[in-house]
N, C-alpha and C positions, 0 to 999 in steps of 0.2 A: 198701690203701695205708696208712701207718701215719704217725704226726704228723710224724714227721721229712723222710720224702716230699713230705708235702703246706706243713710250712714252709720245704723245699728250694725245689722248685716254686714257692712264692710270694714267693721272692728273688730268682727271675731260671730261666733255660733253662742248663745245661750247655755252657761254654764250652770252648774248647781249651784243651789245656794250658799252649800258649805264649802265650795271650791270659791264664794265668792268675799266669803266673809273672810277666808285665808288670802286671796290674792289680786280683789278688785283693788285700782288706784285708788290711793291716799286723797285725791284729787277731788274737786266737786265736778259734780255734774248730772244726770238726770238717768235714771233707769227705768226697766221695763220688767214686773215679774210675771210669770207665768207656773199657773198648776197644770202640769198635765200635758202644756202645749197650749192651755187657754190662757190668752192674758188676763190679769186679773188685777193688777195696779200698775200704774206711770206714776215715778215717783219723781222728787228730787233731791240733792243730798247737797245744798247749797252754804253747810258752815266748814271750814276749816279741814274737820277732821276727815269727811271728803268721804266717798261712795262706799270703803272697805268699811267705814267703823258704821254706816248705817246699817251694810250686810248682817255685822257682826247682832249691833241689836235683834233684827228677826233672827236670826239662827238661835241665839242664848234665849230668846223670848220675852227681853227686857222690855218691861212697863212703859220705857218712854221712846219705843215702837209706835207709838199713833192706836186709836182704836181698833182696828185692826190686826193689830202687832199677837196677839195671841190664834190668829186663826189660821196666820201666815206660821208660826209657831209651830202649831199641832200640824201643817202640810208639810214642813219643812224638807222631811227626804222626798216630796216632791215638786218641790220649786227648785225654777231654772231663770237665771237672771241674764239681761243683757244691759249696758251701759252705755254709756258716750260722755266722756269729760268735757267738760265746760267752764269757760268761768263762772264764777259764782254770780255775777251779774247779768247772763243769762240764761241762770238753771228756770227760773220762774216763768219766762216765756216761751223756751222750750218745752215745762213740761202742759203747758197750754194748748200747745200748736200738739203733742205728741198725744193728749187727752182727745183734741177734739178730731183728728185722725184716727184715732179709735172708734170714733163714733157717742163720745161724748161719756162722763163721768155715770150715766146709766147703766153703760156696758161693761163696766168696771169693778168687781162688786168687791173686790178691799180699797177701793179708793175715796178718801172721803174728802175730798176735795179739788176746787180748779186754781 
């Protein structure tokens, strides 16, 4: 398990996604979603309006979701998100270090980028 795991994990348990779009921080920083229990994208939320208003896109299903954003959509009552706030200046390397702990953006299959 790798730092980012073990400082997920010690933020709290992987909530829903509509539990996340209602009450993840305002704040940027880098998430984690999962279907099922499988991760399935390391993400980051590195403008302003910070990790709740990106929640908020995948849940409503908004178009400027990423490609993606519609498959994460139709799972939605089963995606479970985790997060860790960061500054915004380093959402981009965490979620680097958090991809390649994963076992690389192959394993990944809504994530469409490093």
């Amino acid at each position: 398990m790798g730092l980012f795991d073990r400082l997920m994990r010690a933020s709290g348990s992987a909530v829903s996604l509509e539990e996340a779009a209602r009450s993840a921080p305002s704040s940027t920083g880098i998430y984690k979603l999962y279907l099922k229990g499988r991760l399935m994208k390391v993400g980051k939320a590195e403008w302003k309006a910070g990790i709740r208003w990106r929640m908020q896109q995948y849940w409503r299903g908004d178009s400027t979701a990423g490609i993606h954003g519609s498959q994460i959509y139709s799972h939605r009552e089963h995606v479970t998100v985790s997060w860790r706030e960061l500054p915004a200046n380093q959402c981009r390397e965490a979620e680097r270090q958090a991809i390649e702990n994963a076992g690389g953006i192959e394993r990944l299959p809504w994530c469409e980028r490093t």
